[in-house]
NUKENU-972803 format. One record per residue (C-alpha): residue in one letter; chain; x negated, y negated, z negated; residue number from 0. Coordinates in pm, 1 decimal. Example, Ala and Ser with C-alpha at 12.3 -4.5 7.8 and 13.67 -1.06 7.14 Angstrom:
// NUKENU-972803
 res chain       px       py       pz   n
   a     A  -1230.0    450.0   -780.0   0
   s     A  -1367.0    106.0   -714.0   1
// end
This chain:
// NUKENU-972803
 res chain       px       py       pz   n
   x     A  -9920.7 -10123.7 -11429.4   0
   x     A -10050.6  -9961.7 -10884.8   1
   x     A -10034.9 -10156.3 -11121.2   2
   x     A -10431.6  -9800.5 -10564.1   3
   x     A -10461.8  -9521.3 -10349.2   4
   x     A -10237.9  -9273.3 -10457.6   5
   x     A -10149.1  -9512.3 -10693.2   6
   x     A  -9975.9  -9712.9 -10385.1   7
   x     A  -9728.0  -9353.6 -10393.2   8
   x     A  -9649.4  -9402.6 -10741.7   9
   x     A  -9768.1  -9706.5 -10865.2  10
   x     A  -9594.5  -9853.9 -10601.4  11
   x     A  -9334.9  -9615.6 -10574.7  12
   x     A  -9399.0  -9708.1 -10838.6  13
   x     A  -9554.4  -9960.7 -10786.6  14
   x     A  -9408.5 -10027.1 -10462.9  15
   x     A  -9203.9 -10115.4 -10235.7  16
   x     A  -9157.9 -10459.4 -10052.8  17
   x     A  -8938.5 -10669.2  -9799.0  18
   x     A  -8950.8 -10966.4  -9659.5  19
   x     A  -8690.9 -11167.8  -9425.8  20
   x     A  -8617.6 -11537.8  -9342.7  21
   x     A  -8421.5 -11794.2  -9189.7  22
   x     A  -8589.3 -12132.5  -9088.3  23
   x     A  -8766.6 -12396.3  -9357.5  24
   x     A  -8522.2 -12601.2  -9334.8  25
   x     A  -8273.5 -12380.6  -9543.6  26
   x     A  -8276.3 -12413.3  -9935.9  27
   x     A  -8261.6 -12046.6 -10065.4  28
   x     A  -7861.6 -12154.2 -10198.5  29
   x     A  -7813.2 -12142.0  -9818.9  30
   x     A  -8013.9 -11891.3  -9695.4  31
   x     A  -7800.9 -11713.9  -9986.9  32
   x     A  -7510.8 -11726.3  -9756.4  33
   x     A  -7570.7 -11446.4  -9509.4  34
   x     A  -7761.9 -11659.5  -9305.7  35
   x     A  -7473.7 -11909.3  -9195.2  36
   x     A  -7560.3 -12123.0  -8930.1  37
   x     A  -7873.6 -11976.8  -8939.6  38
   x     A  -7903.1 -11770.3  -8588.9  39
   x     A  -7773.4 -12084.8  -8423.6  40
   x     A  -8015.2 -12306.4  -8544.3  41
   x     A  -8281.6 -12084.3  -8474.5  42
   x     A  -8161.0 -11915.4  -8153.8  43
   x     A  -8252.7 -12284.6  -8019.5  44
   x     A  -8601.7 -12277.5  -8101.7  45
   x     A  -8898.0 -12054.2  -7956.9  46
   x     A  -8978.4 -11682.4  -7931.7  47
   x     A  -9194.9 -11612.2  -8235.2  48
   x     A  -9323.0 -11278.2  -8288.0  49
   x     A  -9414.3 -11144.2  -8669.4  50
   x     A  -9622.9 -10912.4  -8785.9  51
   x     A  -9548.1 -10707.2  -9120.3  52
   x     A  -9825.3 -10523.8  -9301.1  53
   x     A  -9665.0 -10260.3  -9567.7  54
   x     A  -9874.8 -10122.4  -9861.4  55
   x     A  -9525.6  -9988.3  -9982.6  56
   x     A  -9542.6  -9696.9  -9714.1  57
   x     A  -9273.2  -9504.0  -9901.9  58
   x     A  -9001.1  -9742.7  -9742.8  59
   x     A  -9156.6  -9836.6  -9388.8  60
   x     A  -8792.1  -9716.2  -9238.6  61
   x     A  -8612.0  -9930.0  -9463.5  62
   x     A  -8844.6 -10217.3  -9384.5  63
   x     A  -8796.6 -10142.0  -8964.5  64
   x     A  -8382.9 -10155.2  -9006.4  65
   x     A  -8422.2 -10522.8  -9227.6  66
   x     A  -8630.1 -10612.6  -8924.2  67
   x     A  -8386.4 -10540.4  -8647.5  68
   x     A  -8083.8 -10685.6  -8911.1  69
   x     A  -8294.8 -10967.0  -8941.0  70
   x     A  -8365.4 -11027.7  -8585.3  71
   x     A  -7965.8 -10937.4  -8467.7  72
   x     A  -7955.7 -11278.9  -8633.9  73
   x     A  -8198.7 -11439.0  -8494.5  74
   x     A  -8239.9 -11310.2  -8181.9  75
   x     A  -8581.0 -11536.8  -8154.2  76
   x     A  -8766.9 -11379.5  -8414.0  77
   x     A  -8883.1 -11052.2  -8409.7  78
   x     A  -9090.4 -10891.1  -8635.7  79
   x     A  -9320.7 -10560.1  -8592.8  80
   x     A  -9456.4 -10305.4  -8871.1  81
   x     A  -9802.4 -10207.5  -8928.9  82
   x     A  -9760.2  -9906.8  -9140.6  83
   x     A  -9960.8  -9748.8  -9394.2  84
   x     A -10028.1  -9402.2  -9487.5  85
   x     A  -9907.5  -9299.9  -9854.3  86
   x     A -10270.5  -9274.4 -10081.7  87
   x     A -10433.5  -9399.0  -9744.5  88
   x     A -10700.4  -9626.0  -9664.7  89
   x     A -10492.8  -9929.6  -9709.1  90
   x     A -10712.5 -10179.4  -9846.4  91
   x     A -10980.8 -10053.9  -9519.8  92
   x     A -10726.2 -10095.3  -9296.2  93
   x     A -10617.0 -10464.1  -9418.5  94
   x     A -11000.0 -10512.9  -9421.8  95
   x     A -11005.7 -10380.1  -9026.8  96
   x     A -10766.3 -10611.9  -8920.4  97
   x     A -10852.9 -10926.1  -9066.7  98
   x     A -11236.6 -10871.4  -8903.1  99
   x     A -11172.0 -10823.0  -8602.2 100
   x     A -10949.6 -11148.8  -8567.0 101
   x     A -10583.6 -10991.5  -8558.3 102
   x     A -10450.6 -10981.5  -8941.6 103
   x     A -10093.3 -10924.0  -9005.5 104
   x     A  -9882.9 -11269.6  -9013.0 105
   x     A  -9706.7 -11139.5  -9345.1 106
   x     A  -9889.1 -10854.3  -9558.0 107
   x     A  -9709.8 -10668.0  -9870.6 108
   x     A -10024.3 -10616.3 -10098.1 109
   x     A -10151.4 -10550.0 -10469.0 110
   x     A -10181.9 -10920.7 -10653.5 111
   x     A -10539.5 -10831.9 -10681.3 112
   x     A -10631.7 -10808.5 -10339.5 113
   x     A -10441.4 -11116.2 -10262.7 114
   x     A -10635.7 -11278.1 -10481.4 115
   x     A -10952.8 -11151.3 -10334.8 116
   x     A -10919.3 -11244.9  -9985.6 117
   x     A -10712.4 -11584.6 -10095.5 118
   x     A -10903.6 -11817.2  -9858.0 119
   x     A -10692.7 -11601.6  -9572.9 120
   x     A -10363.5 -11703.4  -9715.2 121
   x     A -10133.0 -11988.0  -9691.4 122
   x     A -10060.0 -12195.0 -10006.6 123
   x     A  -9695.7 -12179.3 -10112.1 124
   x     A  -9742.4 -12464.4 -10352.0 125
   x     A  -9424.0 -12650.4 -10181.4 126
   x     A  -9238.5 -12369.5 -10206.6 127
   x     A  -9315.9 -12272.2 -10570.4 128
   x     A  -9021.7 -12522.2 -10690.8 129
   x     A  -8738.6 -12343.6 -10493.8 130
   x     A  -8873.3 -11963.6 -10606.7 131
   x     A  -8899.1 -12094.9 -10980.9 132
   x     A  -8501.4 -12194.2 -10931.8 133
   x     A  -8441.2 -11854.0 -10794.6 134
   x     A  -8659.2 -11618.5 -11063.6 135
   x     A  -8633.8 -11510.5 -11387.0 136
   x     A  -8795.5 -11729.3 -11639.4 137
   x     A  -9195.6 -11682.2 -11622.5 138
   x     A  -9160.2 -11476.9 -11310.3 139
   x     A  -9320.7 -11714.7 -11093.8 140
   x     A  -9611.9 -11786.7 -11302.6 141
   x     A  -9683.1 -11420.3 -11367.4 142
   x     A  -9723.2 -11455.8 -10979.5 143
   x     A  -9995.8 -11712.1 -10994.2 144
   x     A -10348.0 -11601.7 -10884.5 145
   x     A -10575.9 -11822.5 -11006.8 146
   x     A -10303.5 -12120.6 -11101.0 147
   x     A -10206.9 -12074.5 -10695.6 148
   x     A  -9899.2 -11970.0 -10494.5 149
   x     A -10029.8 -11737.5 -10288.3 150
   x     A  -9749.8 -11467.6 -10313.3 151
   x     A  -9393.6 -11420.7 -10388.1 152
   x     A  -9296.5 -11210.2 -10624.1 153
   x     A  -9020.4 -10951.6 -10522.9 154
   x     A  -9069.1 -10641.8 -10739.4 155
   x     A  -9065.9 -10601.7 -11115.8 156
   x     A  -9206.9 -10306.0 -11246.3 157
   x     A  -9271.8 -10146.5 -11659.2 158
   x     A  -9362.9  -9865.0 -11798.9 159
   x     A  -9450.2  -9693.2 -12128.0 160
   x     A  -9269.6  -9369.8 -12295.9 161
   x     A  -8996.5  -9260.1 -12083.9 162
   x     A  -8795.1  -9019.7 -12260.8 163
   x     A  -8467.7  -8769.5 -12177.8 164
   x     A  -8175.9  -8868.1 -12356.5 165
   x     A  -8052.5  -8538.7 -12387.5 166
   x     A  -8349.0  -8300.8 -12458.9 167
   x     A  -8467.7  -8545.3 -12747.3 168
   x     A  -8108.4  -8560.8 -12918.7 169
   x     A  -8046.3  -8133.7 -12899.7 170
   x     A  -8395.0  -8115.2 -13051.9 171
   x     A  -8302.2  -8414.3 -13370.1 172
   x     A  -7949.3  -8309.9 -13344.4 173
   x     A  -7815.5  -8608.5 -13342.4 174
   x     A  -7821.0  -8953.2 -13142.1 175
   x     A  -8175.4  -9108.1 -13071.4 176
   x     A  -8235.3  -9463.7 -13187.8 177
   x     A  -8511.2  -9630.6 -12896.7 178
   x     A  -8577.0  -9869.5 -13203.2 179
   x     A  -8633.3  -9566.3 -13483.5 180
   x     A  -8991.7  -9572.6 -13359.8 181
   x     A  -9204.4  -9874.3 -13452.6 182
   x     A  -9503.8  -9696.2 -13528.5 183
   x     A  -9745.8  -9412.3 -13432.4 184
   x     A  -9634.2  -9200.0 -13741.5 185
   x     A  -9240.9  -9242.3 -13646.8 186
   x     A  -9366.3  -9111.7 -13245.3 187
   x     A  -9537.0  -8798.9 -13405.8 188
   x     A  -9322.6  -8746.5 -13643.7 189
   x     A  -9067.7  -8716.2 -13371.3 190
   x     A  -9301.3  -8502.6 -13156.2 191
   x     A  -9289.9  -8246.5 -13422.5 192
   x     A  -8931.3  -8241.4 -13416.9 193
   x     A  -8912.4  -8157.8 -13111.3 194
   x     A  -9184.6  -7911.2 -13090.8 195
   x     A  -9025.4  -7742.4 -13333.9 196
   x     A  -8711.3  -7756.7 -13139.0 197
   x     A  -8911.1  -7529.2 -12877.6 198
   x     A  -8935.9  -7815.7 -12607.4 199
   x     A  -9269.7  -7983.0 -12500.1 200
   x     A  -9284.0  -8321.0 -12685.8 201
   x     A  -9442.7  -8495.8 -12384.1 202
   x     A  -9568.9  -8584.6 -12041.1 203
   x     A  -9932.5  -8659.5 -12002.7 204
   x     A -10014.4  -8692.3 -11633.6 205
   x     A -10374.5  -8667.6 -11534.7 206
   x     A -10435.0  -8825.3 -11262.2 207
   x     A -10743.8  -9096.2 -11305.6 208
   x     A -10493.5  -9373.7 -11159.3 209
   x     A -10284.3  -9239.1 -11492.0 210
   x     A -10558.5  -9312.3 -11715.5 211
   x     A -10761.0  -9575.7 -11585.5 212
   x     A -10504.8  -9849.5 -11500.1 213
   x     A -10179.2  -9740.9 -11711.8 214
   x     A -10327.1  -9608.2 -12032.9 215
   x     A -10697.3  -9771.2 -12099.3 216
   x     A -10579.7 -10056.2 -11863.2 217
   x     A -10397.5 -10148.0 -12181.5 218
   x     A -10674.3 -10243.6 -12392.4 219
   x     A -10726.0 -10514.4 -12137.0 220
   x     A -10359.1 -10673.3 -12193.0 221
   x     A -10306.7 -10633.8 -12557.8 222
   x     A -10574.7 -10797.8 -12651.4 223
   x     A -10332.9 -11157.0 -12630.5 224
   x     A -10065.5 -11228.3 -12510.8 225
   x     A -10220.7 -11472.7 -12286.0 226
   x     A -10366.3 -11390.7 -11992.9 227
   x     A -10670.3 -11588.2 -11959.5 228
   x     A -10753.1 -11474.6 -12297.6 229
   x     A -10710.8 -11125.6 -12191.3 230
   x     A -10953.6 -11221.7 -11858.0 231
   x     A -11197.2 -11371.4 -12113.7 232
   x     A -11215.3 -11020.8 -12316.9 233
   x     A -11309.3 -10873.4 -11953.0 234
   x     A -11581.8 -11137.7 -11924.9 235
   x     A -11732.2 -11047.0 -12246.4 236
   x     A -11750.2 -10672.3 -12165.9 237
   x     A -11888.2 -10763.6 -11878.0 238
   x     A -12133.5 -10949.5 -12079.6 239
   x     A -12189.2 -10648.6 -12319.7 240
   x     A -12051.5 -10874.5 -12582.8 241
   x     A -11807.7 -10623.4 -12688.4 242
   x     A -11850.8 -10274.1 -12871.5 243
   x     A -11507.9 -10077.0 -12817.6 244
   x     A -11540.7  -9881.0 -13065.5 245
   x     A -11467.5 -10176.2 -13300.5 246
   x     A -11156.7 -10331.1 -13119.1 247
   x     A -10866.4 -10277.0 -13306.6 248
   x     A -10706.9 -10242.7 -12936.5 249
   x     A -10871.7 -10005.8 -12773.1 250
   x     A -10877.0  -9771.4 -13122.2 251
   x     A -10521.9  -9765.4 -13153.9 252
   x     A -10473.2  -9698.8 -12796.7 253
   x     A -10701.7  -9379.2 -12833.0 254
   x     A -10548.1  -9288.6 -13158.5 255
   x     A -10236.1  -9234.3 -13047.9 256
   x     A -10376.2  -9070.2 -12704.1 257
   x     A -10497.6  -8834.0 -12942.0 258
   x     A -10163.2  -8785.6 -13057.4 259
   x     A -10029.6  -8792.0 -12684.0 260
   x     A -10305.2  -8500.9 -12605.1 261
   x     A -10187.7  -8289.0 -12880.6 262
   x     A  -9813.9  -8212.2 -12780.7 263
   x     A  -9894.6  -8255.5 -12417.7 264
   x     A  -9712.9  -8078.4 -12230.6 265
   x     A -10005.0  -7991.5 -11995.6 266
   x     A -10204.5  -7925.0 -12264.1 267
   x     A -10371.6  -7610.0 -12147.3 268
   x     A -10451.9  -7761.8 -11787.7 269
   x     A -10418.1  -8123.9 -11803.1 270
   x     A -10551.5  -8254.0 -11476.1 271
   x     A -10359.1  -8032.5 -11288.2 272
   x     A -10186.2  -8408.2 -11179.4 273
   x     A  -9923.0  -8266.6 -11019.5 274
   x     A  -9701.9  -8586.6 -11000.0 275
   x     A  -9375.1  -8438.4 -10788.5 276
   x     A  -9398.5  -8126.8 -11092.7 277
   x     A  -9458.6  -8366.5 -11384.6 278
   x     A  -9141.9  -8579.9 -11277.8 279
   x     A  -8944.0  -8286.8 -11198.3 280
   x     A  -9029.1  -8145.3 -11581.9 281
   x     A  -8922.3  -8435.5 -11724.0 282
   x     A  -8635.3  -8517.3 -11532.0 283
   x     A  -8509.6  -8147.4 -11632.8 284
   x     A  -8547.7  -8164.7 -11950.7 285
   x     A  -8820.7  -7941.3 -12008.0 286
   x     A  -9011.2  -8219.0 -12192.3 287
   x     A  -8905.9  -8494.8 -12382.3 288
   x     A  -9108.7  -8797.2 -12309.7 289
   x     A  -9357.8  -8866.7 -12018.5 290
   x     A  -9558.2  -9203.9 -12007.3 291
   x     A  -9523.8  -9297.3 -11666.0 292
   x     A  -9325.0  -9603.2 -11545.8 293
   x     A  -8964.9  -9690.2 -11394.1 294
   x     A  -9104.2  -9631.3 -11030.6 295
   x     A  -9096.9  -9249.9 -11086.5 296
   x     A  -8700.4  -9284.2 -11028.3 297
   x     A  -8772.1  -9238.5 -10653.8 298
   x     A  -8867.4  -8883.3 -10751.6 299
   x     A  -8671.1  -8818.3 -11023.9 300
   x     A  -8335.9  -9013.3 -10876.6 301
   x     A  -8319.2  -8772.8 -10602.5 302
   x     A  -8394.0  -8452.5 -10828.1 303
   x     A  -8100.4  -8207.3 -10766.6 304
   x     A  -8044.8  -8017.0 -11159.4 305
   x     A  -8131.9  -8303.6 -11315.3 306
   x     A  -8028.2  -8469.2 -11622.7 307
   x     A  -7863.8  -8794.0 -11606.3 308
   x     A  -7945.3  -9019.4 -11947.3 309
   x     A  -8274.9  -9177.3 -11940.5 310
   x     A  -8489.1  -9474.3 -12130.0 311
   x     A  -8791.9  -9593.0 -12200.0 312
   x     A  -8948.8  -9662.3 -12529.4 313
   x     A  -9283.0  -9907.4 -12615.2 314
   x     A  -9626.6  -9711.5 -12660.0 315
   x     A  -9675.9  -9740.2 -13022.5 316
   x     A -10107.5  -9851.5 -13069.4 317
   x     A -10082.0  -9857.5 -13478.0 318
   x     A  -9899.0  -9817.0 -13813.1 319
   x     A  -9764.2 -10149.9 -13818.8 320
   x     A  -9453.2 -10258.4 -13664.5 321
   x     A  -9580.6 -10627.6 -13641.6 322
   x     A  -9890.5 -10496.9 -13421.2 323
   x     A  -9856.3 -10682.8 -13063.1 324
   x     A  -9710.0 -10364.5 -12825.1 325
   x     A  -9591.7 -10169.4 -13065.1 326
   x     A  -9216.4 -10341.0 -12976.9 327
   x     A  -9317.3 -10426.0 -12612.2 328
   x     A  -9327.0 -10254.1 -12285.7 329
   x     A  -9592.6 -10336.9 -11969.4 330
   x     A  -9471.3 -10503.4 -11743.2 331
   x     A  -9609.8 -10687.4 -11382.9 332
   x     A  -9517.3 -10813.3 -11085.1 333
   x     A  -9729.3 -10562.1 -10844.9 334
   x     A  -9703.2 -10662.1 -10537.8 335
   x     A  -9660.4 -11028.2 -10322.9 336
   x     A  -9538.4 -11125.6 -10006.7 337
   x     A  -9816.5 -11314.4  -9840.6 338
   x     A  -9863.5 -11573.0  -9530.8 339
   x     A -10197.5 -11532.2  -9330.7 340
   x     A -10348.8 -11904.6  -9304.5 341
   x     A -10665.1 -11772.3  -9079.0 342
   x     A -10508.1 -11692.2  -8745.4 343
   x     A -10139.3 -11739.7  -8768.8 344
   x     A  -9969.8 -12062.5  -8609.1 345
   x     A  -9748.1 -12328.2  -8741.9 346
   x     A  -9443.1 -12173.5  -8588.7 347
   x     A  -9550.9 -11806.0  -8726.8 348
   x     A  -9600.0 -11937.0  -9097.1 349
   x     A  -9227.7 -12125.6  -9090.9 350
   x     A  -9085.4 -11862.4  -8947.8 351
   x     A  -9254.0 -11608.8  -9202.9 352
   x     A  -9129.4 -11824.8  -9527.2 353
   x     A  -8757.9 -11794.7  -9382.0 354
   x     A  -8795.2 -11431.3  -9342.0 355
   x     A  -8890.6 -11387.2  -9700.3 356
   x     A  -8667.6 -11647.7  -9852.4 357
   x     A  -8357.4 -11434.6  -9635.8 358
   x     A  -8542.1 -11080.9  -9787.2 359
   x     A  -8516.9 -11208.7 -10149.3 360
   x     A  -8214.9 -11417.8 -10114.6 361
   x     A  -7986.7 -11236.4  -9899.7 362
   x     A  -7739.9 -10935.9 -10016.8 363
   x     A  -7891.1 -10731.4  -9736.6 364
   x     A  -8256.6 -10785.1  -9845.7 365
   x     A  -8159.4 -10750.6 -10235.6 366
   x     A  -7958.6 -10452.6 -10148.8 367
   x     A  -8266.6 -10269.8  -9944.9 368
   x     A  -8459.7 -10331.7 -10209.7 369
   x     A  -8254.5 -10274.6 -10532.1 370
   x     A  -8028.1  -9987.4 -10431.2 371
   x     A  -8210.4  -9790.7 -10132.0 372
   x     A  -8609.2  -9846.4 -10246.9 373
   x     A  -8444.4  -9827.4 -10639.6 374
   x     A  -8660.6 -10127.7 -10749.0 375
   x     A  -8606.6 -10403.1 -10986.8 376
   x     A  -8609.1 -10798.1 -10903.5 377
   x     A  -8749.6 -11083.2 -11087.3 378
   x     A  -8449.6 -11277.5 -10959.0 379
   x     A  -8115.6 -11406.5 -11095.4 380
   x     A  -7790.8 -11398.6 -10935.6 381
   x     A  -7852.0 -11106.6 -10732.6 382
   x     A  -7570.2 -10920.8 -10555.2 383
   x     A  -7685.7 -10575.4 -10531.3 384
   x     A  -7655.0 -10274.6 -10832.1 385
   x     A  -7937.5 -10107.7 -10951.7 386
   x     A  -7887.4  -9733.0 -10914.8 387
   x     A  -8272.2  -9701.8 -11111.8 388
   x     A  -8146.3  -9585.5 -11486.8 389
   x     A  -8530.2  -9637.1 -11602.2 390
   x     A  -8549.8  -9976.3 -11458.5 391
   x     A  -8189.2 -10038.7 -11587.9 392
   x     A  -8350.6  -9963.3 -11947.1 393
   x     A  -8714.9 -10221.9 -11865.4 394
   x     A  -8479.5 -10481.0 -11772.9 395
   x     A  -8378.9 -10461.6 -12143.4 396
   x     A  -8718.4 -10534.6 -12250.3 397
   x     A  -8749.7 -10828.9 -11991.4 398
   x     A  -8423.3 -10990.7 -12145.0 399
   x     A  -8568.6 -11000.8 -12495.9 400
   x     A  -8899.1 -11102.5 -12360.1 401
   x     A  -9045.2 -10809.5 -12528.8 402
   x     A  -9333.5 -10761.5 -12269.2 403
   x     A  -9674.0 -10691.9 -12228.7 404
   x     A  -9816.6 -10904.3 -11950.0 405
   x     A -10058.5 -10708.6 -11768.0 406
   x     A -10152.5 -10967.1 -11537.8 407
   x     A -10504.8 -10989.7 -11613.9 408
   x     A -10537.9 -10670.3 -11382.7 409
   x     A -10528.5 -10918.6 -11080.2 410
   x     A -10829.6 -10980.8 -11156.7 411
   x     A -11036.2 -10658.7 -11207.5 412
   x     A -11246.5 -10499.1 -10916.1 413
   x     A -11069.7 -10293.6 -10710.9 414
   x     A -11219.5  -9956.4 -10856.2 415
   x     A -11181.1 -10083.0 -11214.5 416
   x     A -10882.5  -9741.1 -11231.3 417
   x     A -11085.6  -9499.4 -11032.6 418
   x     A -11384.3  -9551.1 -11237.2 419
   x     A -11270.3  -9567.8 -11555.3 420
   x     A -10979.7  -9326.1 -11488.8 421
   x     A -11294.0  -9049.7 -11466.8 422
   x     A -11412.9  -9105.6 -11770.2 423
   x     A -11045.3  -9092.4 -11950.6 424
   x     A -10984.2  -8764.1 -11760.9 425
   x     A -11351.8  -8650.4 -11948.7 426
   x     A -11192.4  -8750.4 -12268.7 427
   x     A -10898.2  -8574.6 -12209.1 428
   x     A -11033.7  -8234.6 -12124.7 429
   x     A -11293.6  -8282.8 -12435.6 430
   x     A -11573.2  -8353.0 -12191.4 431
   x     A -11675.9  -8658.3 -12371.2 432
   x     A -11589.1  -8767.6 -12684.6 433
   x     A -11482.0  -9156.4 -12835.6 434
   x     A -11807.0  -9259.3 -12818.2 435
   x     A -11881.5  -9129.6 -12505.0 436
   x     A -11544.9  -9286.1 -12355.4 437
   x     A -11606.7  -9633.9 -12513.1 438
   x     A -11978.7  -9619.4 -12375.4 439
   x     A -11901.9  -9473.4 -11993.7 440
   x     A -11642.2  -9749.5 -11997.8 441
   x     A -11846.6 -10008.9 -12124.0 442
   x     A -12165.7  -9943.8 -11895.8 443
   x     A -11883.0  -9991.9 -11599.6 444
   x     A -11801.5 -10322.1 -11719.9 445
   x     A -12194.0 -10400.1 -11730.9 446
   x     A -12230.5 -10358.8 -11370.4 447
   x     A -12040.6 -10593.8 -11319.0 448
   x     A -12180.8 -10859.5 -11514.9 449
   x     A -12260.1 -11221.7 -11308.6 450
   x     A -11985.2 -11092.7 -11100.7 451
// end
């Protein structure tokens, strides 16, 4: 799923990373396709305009600053400054900061959720939602909708689940690993012991409360349908104290097999350590097998010197039967937009901001920034640049087959919805609290938030 504070370095490194670039409105994306064609000279004739770019995806802000000055070498009119954001900063604050006092960015690269919150400030892409549909991968687009609105453009596409190291799982079976051997909980730990006894740590729990509160339990939110304003109606009702945890097929399967996960964990003795560069390193070394973490970890592990080099990703088994919704899916969003301000930006900004982005998402300079330097994956067809992410090679599999878990319902959580509920996982995981306990902290969260 940050898909948050630190969660912006992983989540958006995971979850993360985001460009934008443009031409003029006049240009369908097929043209704007072209290297921008014509494009300086028909905009070279018009006025100055001056952008500016707010990045939540601070891992990449010098990537970002050299698509600006490409972008304005070809058209020398448009020129576009950075705001920057600290990794794990105050981001949301400073957003906050900027839109009070009157100056807000004229495009910002932010979490659905928060688009969604502040959605009054942003420009309506309805007219524009026909030409990104064209462009996307099927159901793209309308995972982007906030509310049934186009409010953002989609340029990331991010999953995660069981990660696993080709080679460390195959010495320990002796033999080649099948992804599709394990349909159930009992096939994972059956696994687990084989590797155990193999003398390698089975898995990768990582403790952080970002981790556990929007990855892990975030899931009971998601699997509930595959439908997403079912899912949001679920949220209502615990919001409502309509629903008792403890009896949700969902959220018991989840923990069972966190049970499992907190056995052969490979932190076991010290699991909140949440030590995210060590965790990554671990697995991408082979010293365990399996870590349940997402495709946006490649920007640590892809630049791990000593590393292995075969990796997947497997669906987080929730039960003993293979039918069970997730057990043959993978989580997957879209987690962060490119958005237009509406509240102080003019005319000439907000045209000149939809050709940047259609240029970013469109162009082979913008796909390549994004796909081979930042290591993402796109929600778009056609695209000229090659994937160098081996994880998000493997989620792009899932995405094919349409074997997904839409966690789009997290749009619209409150902001500390991870944080909060993240605590109480990390109390469950060090034996602090037990099931009951977990279902009840997580529950009286939802309860303050009732009428809400």
């Amino acid at each position: 799923m940050k898909l948050r504070k630190y969660a912006s370095f992983v989540i958006c490194l995971a979850l993360v990373m985001g460009v934008l670039a443009g031409c003029s409105k006049s240009n369908s994306p097929n043209n704007s396709a072209k290297e921008g064609e014509g494009e300086a000279q028909t905009q070279q004739a018009s006025k100055d305009v001056k952008l500016t770019f707010f990045n939540t995806s601070a891992e990449v802000n010098t990537v970002f600053e050299e698509l600006f000055k490409k972008y304005n070498e070809l058209h020398p009119n448009v020129t576009i400054e950075l705001i920057p954001t600290p990794i794990g900063g105050a981001q949301l604050e400073k957003f906050q900061s900027l839109l009070a006092s009157g100056n807000p960015a004229t495009i910002v690269n932010l979490d659905a959720g928060t688009i969604l919150q502040y959605k009054d400030d942003f420009l309506d892409l309805e007219p524009e939602k026909a030409q990104y549909e064209e462009l996307a991968n099927p159901g793209a687009i309308e995972g982007a909708l906030l509310d049934g609105q186009f409010l953002g453009i989609p340029w990331t596409a991010q999953g995660y689940g069981l990660l696993y190291n080709k080679r460390t799982v195959e010495e320990a079976i002796g033999g080649t690993f099948d992804p599709a051997s394990v349909k159930t909980r009992d096939d994972l730990e059956a696994l687990f012991k084989k590797i155990e006894a193999a003398g390698k740590a089975p898995v990768m729990v990582h403790g952080a409360d970002w981790s556990m509160g929007a990855h892990y339990l975030g899931l009971t939110y998601s699997l509930q349908s595959q439908n997403v304003d079912d899912n949001r109606k679920f949220v209502e009702e615990l919001k409502n104290g309509k629903v008792n945890l403890t009896e949700n097929p969902q959220f018991t399967g989840l923990m069972d097999t966190f049970d499992l996960l907190k056995e052969y964990n490979a932190r076991k003795s010290d699991p909140l350590v949440a030590d995210y560069n060590r965790d990554s390193a671990d697995f991408a070394k082979g010293n365990t097998a399996f870590y349940f973490m997402g495709d946006w970890s490649w920007a640590v592990i892809g630049t791990l010197e000593d590393r292995d080099d075969e990796f997947g990703i497997i669906p987080l088994p929730i039960s003993n039967n293979p039918a069970d919704f997730g057990n043959a899916q993978v989580a997957y969003s879209e987690p962060k937009l490119f958005a237009i301000d509406d509240s102080k930006s003019t005319p000439e900004q907000q045209e000149a901001a939809k050709a940047f982005i259609e240029w970013m998402v469109t162009s082979e300079e913008g796909q390549n920034a994004i796909i081979s330097e930042m290591g993402l994956s796109m929600p778009y067809k056609d695209l000229k640049a090659q994937s160098t992410n081996i994880i998000s090679n493997a989620v792009s599999k899932y995405i094919e087959e349409g074997n997904i878990i839409n966690i789009g319902v997290i749009n619209y959580l409150p902001q500390d919805y991870w944080a909060k509920t993240g605590a109480s996982m990390q109390k469950y995981l060090v034996g602090k609290i037990d099931r009951q306990g977990l279902a009840q902290e997580v529950q009286d969260y939802w309860k303050t938030y009732a009428g809400k």
